[in-house]
N, C-alpha and C positions, 0 to 999 in steps of 0.2 A: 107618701103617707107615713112610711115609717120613720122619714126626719123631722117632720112635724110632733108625733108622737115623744120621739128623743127628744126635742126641743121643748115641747112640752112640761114631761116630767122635770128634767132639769132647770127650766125657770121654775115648777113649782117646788121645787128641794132647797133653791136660793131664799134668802132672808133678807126682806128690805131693810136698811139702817135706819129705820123707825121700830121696827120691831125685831131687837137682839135673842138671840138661841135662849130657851129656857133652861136650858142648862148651865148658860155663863153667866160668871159673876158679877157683879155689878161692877160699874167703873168707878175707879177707883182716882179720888180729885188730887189734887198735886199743887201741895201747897210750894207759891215761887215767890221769890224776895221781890217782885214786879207786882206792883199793883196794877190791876186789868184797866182802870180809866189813863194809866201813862202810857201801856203800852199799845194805848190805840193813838197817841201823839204822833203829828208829822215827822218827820227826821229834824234832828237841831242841824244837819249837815250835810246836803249835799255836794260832791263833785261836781261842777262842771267839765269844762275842756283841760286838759293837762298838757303844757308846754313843755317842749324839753324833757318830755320823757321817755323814759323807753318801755316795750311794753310788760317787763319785770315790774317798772316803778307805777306804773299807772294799775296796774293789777294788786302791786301792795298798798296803793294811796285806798284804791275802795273796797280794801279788806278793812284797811285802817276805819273808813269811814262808817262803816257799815258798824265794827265794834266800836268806837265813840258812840253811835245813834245806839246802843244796847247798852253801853253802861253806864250811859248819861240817866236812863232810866230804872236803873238800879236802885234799890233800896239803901243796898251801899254807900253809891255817890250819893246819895240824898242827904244818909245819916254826917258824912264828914263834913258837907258845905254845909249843915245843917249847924254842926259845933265847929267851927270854923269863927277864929274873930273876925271879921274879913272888915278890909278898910276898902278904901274908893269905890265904892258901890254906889254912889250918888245918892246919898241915902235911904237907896234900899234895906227893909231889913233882910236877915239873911235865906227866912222862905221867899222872897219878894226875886233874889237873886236867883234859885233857885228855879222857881215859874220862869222866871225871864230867860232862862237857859232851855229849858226842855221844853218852850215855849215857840222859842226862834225856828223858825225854819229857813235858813240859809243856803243860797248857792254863789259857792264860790268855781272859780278857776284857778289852779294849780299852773307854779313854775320850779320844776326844778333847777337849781341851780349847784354850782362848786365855787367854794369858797374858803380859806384856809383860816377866817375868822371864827370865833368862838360863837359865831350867830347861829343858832340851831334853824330859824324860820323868824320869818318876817311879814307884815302888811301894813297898810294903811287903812285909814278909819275911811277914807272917800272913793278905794276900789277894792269891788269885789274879788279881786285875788290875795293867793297869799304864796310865799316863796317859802322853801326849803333847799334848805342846803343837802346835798345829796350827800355830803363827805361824811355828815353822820347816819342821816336816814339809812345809809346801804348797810348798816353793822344794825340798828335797832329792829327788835320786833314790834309786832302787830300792833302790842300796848302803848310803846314809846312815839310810835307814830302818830296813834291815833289821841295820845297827850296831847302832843304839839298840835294837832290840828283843831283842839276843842279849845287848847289855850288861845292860839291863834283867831280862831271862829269866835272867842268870849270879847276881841275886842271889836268882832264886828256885832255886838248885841249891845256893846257901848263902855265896857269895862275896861281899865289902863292897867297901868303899874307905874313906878317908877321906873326911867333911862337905867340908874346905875342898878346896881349890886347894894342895896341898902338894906338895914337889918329888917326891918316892917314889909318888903316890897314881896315875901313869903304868903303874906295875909290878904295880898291884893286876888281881885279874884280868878285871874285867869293862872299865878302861881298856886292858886288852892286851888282848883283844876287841874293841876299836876301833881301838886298830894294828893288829891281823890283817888286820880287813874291809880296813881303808883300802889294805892291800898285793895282797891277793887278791879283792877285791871289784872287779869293774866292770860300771859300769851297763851 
């Protein structure tokens, strides 16, 4: 009888989260550079299976991805691709590219790989993986990672660049993807 009693009182001393202590203040809202209709958006990026990795690289691939899917949603990334001249966009204007980015929900499969070329990562427009060179990924953080995978990821939503090193190939959009990160990204 007398733990029923204790039990008693002490559920009625508790306070259901419908009805806050009248002596607390009120909650207090918290303005975030995320507007609430993005951030209920699918992921523009998930992981699939990771090849050739080990379990350091596959544990930094979906930290990486995880911050790409948060800053793709940014207010940030929004405002640079926003003023961004961006060329090969297939005549998207530049909100157009925009939607179509935090829009995509993508799964890809990762390969890591070593390589002594200047190739950061690589894919093709007809399979859903994408390579990375481990020779740079092992020195980069969270952000550099999570760059190259959104770059990589923009041309499976249909975005190119140019092969070389051209003066314009900055303005393409999976290169303004990596001025985005590099402004709103920190590790």
């Amino acid at each position: 009888m007398k733990l029923i009693v204790l039990l008693f009182i002490f559920l009625s001393s508790c306070v259901s989260p419908e009805q806050p202590p009248k002596d607390s203040n009120p909650p207090v809202t918290v303005m975030t550079e995320v507007a609430e209709e993005i951030q209920n958006l699918t992921p523009m990026l998930v992981i699939g299976k990771c090849s050739n990795c080990s379990v350091d690289e596959n544990a930094m691939l979906l930290e990486a991805a995880g911050k790409l899917n948060f800053i793709v949603k940014t207010q940030c990334f929004k405002e640079e691709i926003m003023k961004r001249d961006l060329i090969q966009t297939g005549g998207k204007s530049n909100i157009e590219v925009y939607k179509s980015l935090i829009h995509s929900n993508i799964t890809v499969d990762i390969e890591m790989y070593w390589s002594i070329k200047k190739v950061l990562g690589y894919t093709y427009p007809n399979v859903m993986k994408e390579w990375i060179n481990r020779r740079y990924a092992k020195s980069w953080g969270i952000c550099e990672l999570a760059s190259l995978l959104a770059h990589e990821t923009s041309h499976k939503v249909g975005y190119g660049h140019d092969f070389y090193n051209t003066k314009s190939r900055q303005y393409s959009v999976p290169y303004s993807i990596n001025h985005a990160f590099t402004i709103c990204c920190k590790n």
